[in-house]
N, C-alpha and C positions, 0 to 999 in steps of 0.2 A: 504494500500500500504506500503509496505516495502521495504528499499532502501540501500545498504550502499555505503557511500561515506567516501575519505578519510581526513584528518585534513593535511592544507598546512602552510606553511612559506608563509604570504602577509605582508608582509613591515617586522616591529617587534612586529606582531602581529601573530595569528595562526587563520585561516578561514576556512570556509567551501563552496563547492562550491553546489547549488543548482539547478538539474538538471528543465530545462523548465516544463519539466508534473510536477514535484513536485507545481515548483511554482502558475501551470495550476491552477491544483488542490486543490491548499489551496489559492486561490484568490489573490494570490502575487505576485506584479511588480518587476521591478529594482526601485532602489529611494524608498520604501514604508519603513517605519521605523517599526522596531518591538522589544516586548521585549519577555527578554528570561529568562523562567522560573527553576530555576533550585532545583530540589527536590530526596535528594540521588544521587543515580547517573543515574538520569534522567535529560536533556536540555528536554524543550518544546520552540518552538519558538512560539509565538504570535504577527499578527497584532494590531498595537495600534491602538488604536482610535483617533481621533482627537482631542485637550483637549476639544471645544466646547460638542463633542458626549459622552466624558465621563463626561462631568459637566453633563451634560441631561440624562444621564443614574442615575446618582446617586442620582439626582433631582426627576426624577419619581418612582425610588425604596425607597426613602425613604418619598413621598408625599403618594404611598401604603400603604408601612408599617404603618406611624406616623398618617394617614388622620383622624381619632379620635382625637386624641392628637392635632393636629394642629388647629381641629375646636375649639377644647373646648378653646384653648390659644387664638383665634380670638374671643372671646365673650368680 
């Protein structure tokens, strides 16, 4: 999906307004906090996680990766 929207004056800040299917679409509320990835001249917006879901996310990516390593230091 492909969309353009324009860049406004909200307070003394510069926003963007996101159209409902947009937000349909990529699993996004009002209130939901996200970050915003910025690469060249590229924005991505991204849902954040919850800090608990990303402690948990980096807990079992790195109990994957290290799970060798981790036994042999448990001996």
């Amino acid at each position: 999906m492909t969309i353009t929207v324009k860049l406004t004056k909200q307070g003394n800040s510069t926003g963007v307004r996101l159209p409902k299917e947009v937000l349909e679409r990529a699993g996004l509320s009002r209130g939901d906090e996200v970050t915003l990835e910025v690469t060249g001249g590229r924005v991505t917006l991204v849902k954040s996680e919850a800090p608990y879901s990303a402690a948990m996310s980096a807990y079992e990516e790195c109990r994957t990766r290290y799970s060798k390593t981790l036994e042999d230091l448990a001996k």
